[in-house]
N, C-alpha and C positions, 0 to 999 in steps of 0.2 A: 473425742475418744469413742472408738468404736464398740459396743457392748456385744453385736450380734449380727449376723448377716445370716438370711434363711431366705429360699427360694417358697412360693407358698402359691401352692394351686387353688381354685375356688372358681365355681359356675360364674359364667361371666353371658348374660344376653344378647341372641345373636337372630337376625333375619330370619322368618323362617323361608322366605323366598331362596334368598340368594346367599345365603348362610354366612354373613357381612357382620362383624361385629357390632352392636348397636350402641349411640351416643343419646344417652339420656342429656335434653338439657331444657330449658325453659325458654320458652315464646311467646309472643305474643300472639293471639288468636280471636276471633271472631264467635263470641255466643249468642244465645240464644234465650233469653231470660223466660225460661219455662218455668219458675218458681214462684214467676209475677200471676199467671193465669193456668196454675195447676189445678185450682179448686174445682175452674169454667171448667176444664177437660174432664174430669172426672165426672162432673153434672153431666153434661153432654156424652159421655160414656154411657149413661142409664138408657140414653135414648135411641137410640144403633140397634141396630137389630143384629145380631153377629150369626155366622155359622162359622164354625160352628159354635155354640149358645155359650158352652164354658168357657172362652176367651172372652167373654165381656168382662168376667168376674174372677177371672182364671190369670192365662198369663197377660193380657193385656192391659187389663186394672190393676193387675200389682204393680205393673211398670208405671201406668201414671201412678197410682198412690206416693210412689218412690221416686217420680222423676224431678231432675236436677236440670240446672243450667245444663245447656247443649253446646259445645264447641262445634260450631258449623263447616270450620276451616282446617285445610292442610297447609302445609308448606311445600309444596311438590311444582316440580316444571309443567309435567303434566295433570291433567284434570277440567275438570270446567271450571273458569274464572268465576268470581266474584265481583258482580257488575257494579265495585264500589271502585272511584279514585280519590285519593286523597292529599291534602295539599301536606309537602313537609316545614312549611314556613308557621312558626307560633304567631307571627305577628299578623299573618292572615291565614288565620285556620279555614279550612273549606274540606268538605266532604258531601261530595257528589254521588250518588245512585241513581244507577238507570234501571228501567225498565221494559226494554225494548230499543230493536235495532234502528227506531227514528228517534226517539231521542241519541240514541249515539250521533247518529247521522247529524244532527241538531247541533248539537255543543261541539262536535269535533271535524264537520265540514264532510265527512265521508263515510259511506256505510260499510262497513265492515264483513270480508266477506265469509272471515272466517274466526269463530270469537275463542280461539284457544293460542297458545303461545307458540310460537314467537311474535306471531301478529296482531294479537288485541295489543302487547305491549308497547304497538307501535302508534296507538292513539296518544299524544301529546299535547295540550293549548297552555296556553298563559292562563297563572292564575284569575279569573275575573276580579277578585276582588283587590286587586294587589293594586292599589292606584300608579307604580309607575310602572306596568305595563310590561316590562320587562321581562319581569321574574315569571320564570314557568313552577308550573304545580310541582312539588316533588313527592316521592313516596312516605311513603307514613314507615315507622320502620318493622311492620308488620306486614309491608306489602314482600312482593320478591323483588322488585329493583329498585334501585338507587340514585343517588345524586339530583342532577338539577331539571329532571326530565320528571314528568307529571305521571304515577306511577298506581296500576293496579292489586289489588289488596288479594290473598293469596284464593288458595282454588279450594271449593266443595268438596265437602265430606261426599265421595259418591259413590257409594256399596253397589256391584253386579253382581247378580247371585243365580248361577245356573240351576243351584241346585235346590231351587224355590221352582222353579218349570213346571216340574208334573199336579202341582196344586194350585196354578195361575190359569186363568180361563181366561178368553179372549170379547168375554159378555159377562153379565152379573146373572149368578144363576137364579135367582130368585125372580126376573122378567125375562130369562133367557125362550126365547123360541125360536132360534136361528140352527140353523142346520149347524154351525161350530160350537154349542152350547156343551157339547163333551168333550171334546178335545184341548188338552194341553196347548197352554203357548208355546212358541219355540225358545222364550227364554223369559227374565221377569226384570226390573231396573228397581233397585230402590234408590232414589237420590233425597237423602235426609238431609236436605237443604231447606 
């Protein structure tokens, strides 16, 4: 028995890009355990020399005082990878990280010439530890691909921010004596990786 049928309108979260409705849901992700060595940062905070001087104490100290674990990862096509692979077999767990394009070249037979997708994707070996040989590494299910192919883990948190430009120098001003010592970069990178 039906008691009531009513149509009901309410804000509903939406892209501010592409004005896309947005699907709130839960993943799996990649942090950062800044909570283990917040104390260290803060100590090391005193010893920096800042300009300007009230960001030691200002906004940048409140932010360690307060900082949390880091989600370092997206789940996006695009980005810069995450130079972890990971095996999806429990009975032979392996998790691999590189740190340069020789050891890729090492483990995977070939240098890669370009480390973003659809082609790093295309680095694949057999699990080493898997005694019969067979089975290839699969993705962890945090990576972006799937199945029985040896798969990398998602892409970096990685902020471009133009409008950081006019307050980015291309020298530290403090030993700056280069004739660009006043002038504005042409743009700034933050990659909170």
């Amino acid at each position: 028995m039906l008691l009531r049928h009513d149509t009901y309108e309410h804000p509903y979260p939406h892209c501010w890009r592409c004005r896309n409705p947005l699907i709130y849901r839960a993943v799996s992700s990649w942090f950062v355990k800044v909570t283990e060595f917040r104390d260290r940062m803060v100590e090391l905070n005193q010893q920096i020399t800042w300009y300007p001087e009230h960001v030691k104490d200002g906004q940048f100290g409140n932010w360690l005082q307060g900082a949390r674990d880091w989600s370092i990862s997206r789940n996006r096509y695009w980005g810069t990878p995450i130079p972890v692979w990971v095996s999806d077999d429990p009975a032979y767990r392996r998790i691999d990280v590189y740190g340069s394009l020789d050891e890729l070249e090492r483990d995977f037979g070939v240098r890669p010439d370009n480390l973003h997708r659809p082609y790093i994707d295309e680095l694949v070996r057999p699990n080493p530890d898997d005694p019969a040989g067979g089975r290839r590494c699969g993705a962890s299910p945090m990576c972006s691909t799937y199945g029985s192919t040896r798969g990398r883990c998602p892409t970096r948190k990685c902020i471009i921010r133009s409008r950081t430009a006019p307050g980015s120098k291309p020298t530290i001003p403090a030993t700056s004596s280069s004739s660009t010592s006043g002038r504005p970069a042409a743009g700034s990178t933050r990659c909170t990786c």
